[in-house]
Backbone as a chain_set.jsonl record, in Angstrom:
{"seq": "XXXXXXXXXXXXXXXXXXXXXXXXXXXXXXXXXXXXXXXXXXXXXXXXXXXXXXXXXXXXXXXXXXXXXXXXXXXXXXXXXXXXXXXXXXXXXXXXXXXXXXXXXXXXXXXXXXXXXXXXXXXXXXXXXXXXXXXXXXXXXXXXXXXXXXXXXXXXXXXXXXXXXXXXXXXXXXXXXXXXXXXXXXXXXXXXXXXXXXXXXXXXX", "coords": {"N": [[-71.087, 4.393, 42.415], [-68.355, 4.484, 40.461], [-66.181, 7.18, 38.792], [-66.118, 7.231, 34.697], [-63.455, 6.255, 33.354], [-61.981, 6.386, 36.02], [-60.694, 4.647, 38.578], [-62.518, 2.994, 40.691], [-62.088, 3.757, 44.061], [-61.909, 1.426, 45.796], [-60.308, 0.048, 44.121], [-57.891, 1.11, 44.468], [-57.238, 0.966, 47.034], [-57.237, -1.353, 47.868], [-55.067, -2.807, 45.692], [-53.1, -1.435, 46.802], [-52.739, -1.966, 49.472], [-51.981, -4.966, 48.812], [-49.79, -4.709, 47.9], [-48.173, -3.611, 49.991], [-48.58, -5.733, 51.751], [-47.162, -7.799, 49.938], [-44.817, -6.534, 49.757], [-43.848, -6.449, 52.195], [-43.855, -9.244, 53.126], [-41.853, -10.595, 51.068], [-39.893, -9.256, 51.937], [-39.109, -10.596, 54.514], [-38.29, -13.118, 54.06], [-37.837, -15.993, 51.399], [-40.568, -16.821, 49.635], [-43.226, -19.066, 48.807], [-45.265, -20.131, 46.299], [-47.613, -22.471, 47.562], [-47.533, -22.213, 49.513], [-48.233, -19.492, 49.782], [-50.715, -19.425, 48.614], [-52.838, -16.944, 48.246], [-51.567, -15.007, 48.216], [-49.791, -15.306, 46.009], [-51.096, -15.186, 43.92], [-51.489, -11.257, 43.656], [-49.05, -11.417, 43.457], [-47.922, -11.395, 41.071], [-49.637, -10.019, 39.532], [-48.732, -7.745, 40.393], [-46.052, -7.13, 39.714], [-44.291, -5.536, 38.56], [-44.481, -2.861, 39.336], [-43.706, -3.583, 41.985], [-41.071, -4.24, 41.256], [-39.591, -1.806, 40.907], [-40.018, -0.497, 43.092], [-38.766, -1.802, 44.987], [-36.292, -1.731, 43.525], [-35.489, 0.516, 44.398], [-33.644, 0.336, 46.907], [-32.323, -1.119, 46.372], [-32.452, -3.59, 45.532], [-33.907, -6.907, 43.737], [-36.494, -8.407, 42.555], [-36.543, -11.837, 42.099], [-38.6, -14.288, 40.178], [-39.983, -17.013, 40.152], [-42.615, -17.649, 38.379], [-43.416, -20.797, 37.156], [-41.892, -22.978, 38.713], [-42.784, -21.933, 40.896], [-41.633, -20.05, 43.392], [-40.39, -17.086, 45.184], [-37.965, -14.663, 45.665], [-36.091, -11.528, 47.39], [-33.166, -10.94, 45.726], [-29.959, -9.063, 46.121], [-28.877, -6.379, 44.386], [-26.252, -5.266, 44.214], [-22.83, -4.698, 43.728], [-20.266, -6.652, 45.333], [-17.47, -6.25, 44.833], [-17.76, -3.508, 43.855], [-16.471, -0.966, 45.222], [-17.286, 1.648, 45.495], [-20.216, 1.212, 45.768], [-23.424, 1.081, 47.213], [-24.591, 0.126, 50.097], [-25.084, -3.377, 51.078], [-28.908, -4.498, 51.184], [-29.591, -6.693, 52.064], [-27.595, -9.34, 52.954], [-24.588, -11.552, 51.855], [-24.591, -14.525, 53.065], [-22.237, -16.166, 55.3], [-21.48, -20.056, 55.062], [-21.348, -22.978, 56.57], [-18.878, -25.284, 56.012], [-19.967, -28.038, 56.565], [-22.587, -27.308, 56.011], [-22.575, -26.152, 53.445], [-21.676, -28.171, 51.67], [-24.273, -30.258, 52.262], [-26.031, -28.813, 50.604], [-24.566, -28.579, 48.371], [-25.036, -31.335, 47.387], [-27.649, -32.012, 47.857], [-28.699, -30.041, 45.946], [-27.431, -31.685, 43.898], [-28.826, -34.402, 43.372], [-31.422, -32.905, 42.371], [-31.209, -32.498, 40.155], [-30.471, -34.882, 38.96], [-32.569, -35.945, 39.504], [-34.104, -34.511, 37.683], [-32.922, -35.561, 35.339], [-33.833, -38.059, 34.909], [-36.564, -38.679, 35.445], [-40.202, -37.191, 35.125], [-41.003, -36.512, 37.454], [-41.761, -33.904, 39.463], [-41.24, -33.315, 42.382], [-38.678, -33.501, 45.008], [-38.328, -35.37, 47.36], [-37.207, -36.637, 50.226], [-35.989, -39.455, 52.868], [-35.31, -38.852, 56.198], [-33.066, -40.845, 57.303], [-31.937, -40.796, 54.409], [-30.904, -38.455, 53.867], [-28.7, -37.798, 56.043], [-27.194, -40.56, 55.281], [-26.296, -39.705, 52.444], [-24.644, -37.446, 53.142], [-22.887, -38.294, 55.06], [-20.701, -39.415, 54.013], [-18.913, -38.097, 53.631], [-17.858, -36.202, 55.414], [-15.712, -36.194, 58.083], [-14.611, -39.358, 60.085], [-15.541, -41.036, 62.866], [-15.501, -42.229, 66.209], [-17.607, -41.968, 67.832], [-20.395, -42.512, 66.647], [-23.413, -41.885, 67.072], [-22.876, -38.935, 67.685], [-21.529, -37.861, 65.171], [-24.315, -38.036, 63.608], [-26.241, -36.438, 65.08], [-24.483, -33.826, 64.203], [-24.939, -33.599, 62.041], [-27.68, -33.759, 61.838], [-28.404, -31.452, 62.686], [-26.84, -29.589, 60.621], [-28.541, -30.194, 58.395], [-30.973, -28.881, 59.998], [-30.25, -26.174, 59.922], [-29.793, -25.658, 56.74], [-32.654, -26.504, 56.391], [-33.623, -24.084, 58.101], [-32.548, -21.781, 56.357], [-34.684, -22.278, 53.548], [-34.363, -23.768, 52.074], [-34.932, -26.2, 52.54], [-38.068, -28.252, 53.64], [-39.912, -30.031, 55.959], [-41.833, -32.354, 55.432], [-45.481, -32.451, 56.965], [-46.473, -34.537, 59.406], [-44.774, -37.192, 58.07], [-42.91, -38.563, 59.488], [-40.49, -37.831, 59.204], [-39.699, -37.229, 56.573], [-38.287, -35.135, 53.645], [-38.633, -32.499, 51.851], [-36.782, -31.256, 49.126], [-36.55, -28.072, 47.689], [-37.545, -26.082, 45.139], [-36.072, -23.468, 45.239], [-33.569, -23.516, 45.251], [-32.336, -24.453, 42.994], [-31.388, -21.582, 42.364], [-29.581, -20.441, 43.399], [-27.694, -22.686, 43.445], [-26.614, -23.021, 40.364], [-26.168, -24.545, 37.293], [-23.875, -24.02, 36.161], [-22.378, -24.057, 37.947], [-22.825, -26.607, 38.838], [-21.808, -28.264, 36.772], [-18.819, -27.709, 37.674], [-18.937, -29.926, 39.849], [-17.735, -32.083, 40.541], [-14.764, -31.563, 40.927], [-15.339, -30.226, 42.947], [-16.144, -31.642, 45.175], [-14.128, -32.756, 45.118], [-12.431, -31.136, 46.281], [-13.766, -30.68, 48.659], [-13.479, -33.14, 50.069], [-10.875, -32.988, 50.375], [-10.485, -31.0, 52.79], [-11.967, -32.21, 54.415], [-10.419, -34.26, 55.222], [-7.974, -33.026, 55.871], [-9.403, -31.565, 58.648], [-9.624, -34.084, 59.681], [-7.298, -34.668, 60.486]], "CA": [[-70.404, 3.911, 41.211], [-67.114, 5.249, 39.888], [-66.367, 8.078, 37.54], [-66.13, 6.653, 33.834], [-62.407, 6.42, 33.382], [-61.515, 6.186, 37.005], [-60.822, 3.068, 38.829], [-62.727, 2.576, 41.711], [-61.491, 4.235, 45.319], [-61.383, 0.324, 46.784], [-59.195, -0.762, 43.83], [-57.048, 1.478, 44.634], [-57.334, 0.677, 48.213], [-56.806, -3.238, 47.725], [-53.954, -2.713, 45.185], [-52.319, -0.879, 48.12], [-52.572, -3.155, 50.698], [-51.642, -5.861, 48.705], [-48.163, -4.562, 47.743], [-47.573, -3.615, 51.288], [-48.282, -7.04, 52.054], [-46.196, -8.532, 48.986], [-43.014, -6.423, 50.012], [-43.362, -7.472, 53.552], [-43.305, -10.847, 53.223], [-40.682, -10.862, 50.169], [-38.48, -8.655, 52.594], [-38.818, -11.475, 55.347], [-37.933, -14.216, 53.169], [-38.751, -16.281, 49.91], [-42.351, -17.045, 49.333], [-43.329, -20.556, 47.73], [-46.987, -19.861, 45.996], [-48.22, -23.803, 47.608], [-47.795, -21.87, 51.115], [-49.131, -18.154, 50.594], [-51.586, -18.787, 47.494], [-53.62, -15.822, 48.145], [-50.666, -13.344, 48.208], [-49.169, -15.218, 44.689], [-51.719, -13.622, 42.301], [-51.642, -9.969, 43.827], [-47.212, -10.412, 43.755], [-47.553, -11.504, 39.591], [-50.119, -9.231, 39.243], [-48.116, -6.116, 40.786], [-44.648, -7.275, 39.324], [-43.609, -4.243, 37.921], [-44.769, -2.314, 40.943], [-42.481, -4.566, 43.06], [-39.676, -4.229, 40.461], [-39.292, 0.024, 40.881], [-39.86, 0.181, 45.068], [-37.234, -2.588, 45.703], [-35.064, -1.098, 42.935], [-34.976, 2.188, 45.258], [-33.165, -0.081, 47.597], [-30.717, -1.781, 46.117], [-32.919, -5.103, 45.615], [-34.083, -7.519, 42.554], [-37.322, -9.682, 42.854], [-36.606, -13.126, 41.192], [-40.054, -14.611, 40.662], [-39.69, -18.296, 39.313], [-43.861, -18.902, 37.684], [-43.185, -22.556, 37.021], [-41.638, -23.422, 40.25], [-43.815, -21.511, 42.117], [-40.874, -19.658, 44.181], [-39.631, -16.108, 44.439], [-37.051, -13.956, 46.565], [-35.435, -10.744, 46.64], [-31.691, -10.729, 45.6], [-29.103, -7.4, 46.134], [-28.262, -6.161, 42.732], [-24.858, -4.607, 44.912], [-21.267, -5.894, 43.166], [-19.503, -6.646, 46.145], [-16.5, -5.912, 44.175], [-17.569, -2.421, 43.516], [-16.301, -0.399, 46.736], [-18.276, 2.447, 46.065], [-21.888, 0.896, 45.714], [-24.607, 1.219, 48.333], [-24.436, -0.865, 51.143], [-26.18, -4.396, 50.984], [-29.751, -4.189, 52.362], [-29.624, -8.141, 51.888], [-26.005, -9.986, 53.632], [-24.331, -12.47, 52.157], [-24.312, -15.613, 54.361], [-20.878, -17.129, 55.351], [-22.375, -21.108, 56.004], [-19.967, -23.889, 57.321], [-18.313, -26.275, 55.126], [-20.585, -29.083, 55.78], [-24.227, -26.969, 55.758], [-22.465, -25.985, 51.237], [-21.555, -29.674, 51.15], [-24.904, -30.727, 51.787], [-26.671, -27.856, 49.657], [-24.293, -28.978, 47.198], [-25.404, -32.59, 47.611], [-29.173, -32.094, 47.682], [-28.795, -29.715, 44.045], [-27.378, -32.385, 42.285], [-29.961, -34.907, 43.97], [-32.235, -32.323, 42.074], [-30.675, -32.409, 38.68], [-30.84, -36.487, 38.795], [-34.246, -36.379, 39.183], [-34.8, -34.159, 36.56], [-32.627, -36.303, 34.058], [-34.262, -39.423, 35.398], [-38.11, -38.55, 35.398], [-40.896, -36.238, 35.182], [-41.661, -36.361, 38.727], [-40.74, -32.509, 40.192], [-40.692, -32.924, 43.708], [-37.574, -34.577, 45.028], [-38.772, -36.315, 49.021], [-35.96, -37.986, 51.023], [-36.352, -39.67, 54.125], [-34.057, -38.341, 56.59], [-31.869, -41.241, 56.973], [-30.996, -40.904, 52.819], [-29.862, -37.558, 53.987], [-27.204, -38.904, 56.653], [-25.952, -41.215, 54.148], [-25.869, -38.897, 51.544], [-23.377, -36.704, 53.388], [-21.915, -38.847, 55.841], [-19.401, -40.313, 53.779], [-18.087, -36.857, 52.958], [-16.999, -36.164, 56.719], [-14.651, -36.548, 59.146], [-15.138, -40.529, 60.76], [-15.005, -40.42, 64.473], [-15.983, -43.555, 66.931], [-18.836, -41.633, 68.21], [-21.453, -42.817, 65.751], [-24.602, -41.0, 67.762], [-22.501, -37.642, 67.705], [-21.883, -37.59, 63.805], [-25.638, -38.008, 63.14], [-26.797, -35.228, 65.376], [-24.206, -33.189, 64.016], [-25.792, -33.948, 60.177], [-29.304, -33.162, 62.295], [-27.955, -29.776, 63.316], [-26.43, -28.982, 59.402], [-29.829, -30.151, 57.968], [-31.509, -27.977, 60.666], [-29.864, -25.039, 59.493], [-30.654, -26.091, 55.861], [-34.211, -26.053, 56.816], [-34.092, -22.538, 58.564], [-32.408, -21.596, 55.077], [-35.628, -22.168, 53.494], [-33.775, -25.306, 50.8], [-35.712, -27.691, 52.408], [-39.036, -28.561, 54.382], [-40.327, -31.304, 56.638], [-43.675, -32.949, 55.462], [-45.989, -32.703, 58.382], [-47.153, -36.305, 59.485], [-44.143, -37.796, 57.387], [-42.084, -39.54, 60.105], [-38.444, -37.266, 58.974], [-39.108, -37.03, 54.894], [-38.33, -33.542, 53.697], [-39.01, -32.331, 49.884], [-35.967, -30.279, 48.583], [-37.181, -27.004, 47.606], [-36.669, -25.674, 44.046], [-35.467, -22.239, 45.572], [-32.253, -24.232, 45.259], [-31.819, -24.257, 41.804], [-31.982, -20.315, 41.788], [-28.769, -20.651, 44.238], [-26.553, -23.473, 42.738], [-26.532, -22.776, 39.533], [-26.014, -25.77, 36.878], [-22.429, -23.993, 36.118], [-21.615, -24.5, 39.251], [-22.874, -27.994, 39.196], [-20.641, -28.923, 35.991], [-17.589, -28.38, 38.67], [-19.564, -30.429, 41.323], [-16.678, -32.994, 40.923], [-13.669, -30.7, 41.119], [-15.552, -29.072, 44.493], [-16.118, -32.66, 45.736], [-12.296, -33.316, 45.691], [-11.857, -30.131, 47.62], [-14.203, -31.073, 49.649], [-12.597, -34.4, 50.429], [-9.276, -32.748, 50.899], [-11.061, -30.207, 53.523], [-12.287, -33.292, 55.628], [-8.857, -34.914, 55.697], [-7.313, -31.728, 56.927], [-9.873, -31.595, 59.615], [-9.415, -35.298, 60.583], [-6.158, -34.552, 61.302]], "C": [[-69.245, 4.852, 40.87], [-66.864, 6.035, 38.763], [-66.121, 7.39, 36.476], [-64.475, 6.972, 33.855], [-61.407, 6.578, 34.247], [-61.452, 4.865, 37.477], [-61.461, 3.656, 40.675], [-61.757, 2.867, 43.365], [-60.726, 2.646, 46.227], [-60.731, -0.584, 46.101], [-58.277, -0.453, 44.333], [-56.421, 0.985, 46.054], [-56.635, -0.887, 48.256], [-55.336, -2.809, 47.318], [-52.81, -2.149, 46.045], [-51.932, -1.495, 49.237], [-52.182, -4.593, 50.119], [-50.112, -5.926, 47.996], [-47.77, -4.731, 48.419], [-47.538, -4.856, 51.71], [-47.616, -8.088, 51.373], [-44.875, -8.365, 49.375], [-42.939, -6.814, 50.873], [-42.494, -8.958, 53.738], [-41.795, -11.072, 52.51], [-38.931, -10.471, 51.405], [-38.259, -9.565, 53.735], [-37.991, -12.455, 54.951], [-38.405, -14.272, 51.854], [-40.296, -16.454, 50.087], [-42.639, -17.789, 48.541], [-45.181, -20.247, 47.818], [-47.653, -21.46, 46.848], [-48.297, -22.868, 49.209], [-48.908, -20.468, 51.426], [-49.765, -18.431, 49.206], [-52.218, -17.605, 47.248], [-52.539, -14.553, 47.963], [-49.591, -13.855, 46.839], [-49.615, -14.536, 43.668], [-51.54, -12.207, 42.083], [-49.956, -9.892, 43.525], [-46.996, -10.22, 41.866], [-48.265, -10.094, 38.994], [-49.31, -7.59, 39.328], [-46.721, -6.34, 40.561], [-43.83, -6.327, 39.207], [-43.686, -2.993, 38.934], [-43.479, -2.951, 42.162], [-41.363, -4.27, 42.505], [-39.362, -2.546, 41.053], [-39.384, -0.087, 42.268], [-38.851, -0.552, 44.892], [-35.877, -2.401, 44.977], [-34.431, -0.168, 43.687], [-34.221, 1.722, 46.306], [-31.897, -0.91, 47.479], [-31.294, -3.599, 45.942], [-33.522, -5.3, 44.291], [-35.154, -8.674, 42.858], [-36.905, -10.868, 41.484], [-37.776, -14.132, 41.514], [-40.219, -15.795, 39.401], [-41.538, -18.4, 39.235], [-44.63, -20.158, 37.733], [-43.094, -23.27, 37.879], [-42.104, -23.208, 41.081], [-42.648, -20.529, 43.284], [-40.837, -17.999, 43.958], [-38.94, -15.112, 45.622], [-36.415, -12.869, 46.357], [-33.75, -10.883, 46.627], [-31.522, -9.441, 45.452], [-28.544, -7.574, 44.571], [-27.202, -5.438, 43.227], [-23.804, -5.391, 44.242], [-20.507, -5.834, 44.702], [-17.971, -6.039, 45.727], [-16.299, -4.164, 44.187], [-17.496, -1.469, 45.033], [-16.962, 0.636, 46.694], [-19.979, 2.26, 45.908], [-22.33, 1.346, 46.917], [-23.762, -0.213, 49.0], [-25.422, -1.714, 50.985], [-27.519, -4.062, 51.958], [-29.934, -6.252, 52.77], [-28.057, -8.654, 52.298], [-25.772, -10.939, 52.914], [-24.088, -13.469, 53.154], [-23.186, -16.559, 53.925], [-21.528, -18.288, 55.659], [-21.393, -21.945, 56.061], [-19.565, -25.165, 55.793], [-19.645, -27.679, 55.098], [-22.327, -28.535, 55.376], [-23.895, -26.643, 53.898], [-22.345, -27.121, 51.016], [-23.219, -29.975, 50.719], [-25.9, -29.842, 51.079], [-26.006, -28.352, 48.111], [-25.188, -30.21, 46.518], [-27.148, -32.883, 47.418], [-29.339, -31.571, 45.999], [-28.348, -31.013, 42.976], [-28.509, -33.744, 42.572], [-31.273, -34.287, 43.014], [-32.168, -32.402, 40.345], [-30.353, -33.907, 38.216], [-31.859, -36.562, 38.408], [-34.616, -36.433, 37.903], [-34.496, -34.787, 34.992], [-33.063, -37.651, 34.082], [-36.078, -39.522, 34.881], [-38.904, -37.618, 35.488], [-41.268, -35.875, 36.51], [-40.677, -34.435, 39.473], [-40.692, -32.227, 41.442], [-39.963, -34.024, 43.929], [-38.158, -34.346, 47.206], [-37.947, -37.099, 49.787], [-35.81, -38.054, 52.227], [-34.363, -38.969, 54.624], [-32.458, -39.001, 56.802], [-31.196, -41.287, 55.72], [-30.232, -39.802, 53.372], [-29.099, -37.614, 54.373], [-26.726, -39.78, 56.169], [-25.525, -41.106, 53.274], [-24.241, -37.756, 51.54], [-22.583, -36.928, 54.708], [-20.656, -39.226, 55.337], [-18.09, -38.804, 52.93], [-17.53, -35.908, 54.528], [-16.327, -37.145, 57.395], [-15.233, -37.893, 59.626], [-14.626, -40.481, 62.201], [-15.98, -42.028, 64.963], [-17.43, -43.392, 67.465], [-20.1, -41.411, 66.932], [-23.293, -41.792, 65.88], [-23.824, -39.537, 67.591], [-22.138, -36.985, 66.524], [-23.547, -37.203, 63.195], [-26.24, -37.188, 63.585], [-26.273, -34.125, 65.349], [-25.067, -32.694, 62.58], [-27.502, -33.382, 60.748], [-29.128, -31.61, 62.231], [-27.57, -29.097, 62.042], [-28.238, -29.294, 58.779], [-31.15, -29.298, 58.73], [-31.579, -26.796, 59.686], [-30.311, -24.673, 58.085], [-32.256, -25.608, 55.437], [-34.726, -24.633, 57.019], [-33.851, -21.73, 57.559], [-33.336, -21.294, 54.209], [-35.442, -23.194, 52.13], [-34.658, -26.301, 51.029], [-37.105, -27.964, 53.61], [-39.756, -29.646, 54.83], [-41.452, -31.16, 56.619], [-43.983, -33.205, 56.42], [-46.371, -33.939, 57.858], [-46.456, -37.151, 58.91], [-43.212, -38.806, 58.557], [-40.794, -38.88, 58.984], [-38.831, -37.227, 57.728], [-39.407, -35.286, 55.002], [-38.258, -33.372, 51.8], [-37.737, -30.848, 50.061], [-36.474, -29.482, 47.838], [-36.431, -26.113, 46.149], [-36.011, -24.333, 44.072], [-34.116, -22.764, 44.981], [-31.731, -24.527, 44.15], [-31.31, -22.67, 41.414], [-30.042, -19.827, 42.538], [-27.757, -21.287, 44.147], [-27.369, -23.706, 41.379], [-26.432, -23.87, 38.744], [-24.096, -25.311, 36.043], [-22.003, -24.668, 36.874], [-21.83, -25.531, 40.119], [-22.454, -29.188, 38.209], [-19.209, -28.554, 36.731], [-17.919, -28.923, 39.431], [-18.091, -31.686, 41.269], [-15.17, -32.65, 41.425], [-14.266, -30.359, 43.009], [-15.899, -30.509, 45.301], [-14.679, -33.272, 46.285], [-11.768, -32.088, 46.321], [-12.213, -30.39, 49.318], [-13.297, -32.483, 50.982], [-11.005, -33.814, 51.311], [-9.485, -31.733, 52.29], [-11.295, -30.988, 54.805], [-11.17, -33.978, 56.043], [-8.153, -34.082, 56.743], [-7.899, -31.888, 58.185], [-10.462, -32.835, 60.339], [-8.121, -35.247, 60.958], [-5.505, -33.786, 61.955]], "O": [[-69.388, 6.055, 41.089], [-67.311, 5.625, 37.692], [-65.674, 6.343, 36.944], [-64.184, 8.026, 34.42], [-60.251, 6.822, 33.899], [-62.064, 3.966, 36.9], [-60.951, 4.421, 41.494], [-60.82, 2.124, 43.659], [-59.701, 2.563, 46.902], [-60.412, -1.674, 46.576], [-57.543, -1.326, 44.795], [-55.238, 0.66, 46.149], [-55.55, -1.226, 48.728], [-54.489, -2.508, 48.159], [-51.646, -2.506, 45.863], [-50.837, -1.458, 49.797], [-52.049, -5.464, 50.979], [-49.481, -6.929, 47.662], [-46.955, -5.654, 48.45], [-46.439, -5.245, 52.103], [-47.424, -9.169, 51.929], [-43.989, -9.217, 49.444], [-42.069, -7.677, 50.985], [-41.436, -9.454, 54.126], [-40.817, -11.548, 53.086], [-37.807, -10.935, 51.592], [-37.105, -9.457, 54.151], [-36.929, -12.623, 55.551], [-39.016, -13.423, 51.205], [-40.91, -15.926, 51.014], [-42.426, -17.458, 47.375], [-45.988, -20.171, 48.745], [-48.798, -21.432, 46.395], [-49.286, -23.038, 49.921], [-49.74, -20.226, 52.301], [-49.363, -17.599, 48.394], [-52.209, -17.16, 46.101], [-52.795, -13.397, 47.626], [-48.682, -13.088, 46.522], [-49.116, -13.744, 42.868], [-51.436, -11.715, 40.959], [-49.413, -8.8, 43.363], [-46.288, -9.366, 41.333], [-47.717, -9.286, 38.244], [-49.35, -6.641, 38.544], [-46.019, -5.658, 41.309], [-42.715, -6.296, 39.727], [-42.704, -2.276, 39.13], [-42.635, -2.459, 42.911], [-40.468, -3.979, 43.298], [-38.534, -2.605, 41.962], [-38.394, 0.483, 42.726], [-37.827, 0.061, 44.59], [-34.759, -2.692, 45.404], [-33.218, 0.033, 43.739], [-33.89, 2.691, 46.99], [-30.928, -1.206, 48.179], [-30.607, -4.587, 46.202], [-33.745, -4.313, 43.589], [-34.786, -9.746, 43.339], [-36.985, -10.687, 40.269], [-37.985, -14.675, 42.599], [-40.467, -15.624, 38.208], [-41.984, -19.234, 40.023], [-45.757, -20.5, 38.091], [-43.9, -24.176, 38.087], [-42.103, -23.908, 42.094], [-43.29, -20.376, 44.324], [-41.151, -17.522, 42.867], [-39.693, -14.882, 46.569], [-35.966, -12.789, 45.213], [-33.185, -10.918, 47.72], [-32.326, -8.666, 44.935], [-28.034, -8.48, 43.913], [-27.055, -4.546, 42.39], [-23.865, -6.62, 44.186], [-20.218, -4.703, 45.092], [-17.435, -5.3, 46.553], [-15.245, -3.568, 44.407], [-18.462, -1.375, 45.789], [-17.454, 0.926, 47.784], [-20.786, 3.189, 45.952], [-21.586, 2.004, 47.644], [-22.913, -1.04, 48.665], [-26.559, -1.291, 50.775], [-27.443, -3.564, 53.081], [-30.422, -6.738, 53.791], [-27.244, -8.027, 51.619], [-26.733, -11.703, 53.001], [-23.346, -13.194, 54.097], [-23.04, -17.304, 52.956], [-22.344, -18.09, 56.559], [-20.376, -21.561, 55.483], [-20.245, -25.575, 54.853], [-20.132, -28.179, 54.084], [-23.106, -29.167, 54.662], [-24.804, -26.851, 53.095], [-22.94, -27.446, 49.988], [-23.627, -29.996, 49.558], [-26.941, -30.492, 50.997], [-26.622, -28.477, 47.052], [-25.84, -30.141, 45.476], [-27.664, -33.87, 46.894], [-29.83, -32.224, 45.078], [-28.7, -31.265, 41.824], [-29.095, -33.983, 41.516], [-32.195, -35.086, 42.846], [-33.113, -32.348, 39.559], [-29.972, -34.066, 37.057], [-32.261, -37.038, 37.347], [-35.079, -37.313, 37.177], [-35.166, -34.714, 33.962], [-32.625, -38.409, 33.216], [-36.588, -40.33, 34.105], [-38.332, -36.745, 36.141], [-41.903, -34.829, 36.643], [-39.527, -34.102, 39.758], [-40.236, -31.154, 41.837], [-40.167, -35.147, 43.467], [-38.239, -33.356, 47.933], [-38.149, -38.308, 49.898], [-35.53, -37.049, 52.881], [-33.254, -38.771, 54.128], [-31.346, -38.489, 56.681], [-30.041, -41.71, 55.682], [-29.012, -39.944, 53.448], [-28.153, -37.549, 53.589], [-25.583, -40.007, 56.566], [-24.619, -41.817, 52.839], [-23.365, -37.439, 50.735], [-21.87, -36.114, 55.297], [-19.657, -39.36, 56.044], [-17.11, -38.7, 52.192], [-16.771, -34.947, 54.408], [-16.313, -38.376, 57.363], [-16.462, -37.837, 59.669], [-13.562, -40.004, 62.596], [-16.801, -42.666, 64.305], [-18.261, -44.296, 67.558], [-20.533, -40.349, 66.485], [-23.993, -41.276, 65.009], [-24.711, -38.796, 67.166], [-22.264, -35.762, 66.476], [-23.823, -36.24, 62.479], [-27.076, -36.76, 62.79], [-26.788, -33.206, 65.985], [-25.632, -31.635, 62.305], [-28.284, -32.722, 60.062], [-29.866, -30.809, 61.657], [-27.871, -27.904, 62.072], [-29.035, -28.358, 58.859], [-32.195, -29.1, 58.11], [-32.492, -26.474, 58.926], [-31.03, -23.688, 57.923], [-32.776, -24.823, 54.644], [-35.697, -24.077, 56.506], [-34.662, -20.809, 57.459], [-33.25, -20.138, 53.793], [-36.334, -23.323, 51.292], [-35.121, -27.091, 50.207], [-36.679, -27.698, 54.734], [-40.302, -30.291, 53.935], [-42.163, -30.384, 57.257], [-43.329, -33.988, 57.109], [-46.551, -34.38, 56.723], [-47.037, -38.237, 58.9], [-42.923, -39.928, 58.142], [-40.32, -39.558, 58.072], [-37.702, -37.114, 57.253], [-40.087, -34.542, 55.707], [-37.875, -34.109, 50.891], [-37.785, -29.858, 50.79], [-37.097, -30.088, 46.967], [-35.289, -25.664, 46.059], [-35.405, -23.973, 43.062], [-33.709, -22.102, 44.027], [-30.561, -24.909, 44.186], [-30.868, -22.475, 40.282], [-29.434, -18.883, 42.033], [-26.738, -20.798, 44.634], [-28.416, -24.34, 41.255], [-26.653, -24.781, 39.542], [-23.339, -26.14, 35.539], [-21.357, -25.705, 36.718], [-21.501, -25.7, 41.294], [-22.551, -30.402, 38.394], [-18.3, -29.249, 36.277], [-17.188, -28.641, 40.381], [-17.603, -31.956, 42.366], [-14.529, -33.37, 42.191], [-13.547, -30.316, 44.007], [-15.881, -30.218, 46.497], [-14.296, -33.894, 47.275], [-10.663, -32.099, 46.863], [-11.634, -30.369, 50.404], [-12.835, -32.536, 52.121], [-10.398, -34.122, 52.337], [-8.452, -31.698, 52.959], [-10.969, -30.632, 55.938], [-11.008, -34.26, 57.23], [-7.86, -34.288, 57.921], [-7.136, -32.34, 59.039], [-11.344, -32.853, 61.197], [-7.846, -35.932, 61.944], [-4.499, -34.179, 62.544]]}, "num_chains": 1, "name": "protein.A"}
């Protein structure tokens, strides 16, 4: 039994091993509680623990509750030339893999002004006609669509969106994606749509 006012040698023990295994993962990627349940209680539980190590690095856990999501972001200003060096990269991604990131967020922000339902599910052909009509048109009909396979790939490896096993192609847009496009920066979604537009012209001609 443990001294009166001590905690236990194999809390300590647990509580230890279950950081190490919180920062791991976090430092791989995000972490959606529906995938690692067993390692969501020990990351809420040790929050503040998580907050001070990944501070010493130049990192910021954002740990959405509600949504069930959470990832670390660089607290680095790119701006500021003498900061630390990112331990986290921004990612440059191609014109049409932000289109359809754009395109799925507001897809997300319909829903939510539409109905209570909070997972948004769309077979894969909605997605190719969602952001087909926002590229380049070319005669090769089969070579557009497995380009849109190849941006929704990427998407995927992203961690925005995930293919229901046994679904035959539906994929549930992933509320990480609110945390990412912002709802500022989905009151210009029409302004960045007519860039867009003017972007695809250019590169039809």
């Amino acid at each position: 039994m443990a001294e009166a006012g001590r905690a236990a040698p194999v809390d300590r023990d647990r509580d230890g091993s279950d950081l190490s295994a919180v920062l791991v993962t976090l430092l791989k990627g995000p972490v959606y509680r529906e995938d690692r349940e067993q390692l969501w209680r020990p990351m809420i539980q040790l929050r503040r623990r998580i907050e001070d190590y990944v501070a010493m690095i130049g990192l910021v856990p954002v740990i959405d509750e509600v949504k069930g999501y959470a990832f670390l972001r660089s607290r680095v200003d790119d701006v500021d030339e003498d900061a630390p060096p990112r331990l986290i990269h921004r990612r440059e991604l191609s014109y049409p893999v932000s289109l359809l990131l754009a395109l799925l967020r507001r897809r997300l922000a319909e829903l939510d002004a539409s109905t209570s339902e909070s997972r948004l599910v769309l077979d894969r052909e909605d997605i190719v006609e969602m952001i087909r009509v926002f590229l380049p048109s070319g005669s090769n009909e089969a070579r557009i669509v497995d380009q849109i396979d190849t941006h929704l790939k990427k998407v995927k490896e992203l961690g925005f969106v995930r293919e229901l096993p046994n679904s035959s192609g539906k994929y549930e847009v992933r509320r990480i994606l609110e945390a990412f496009v912002d709802a500022q920066w989905l009151a210009d979604f029409d302004r960045r749509l007519t860039e867009y537009a003017h972007t695809s012209a250019g590169n039809q001609s």
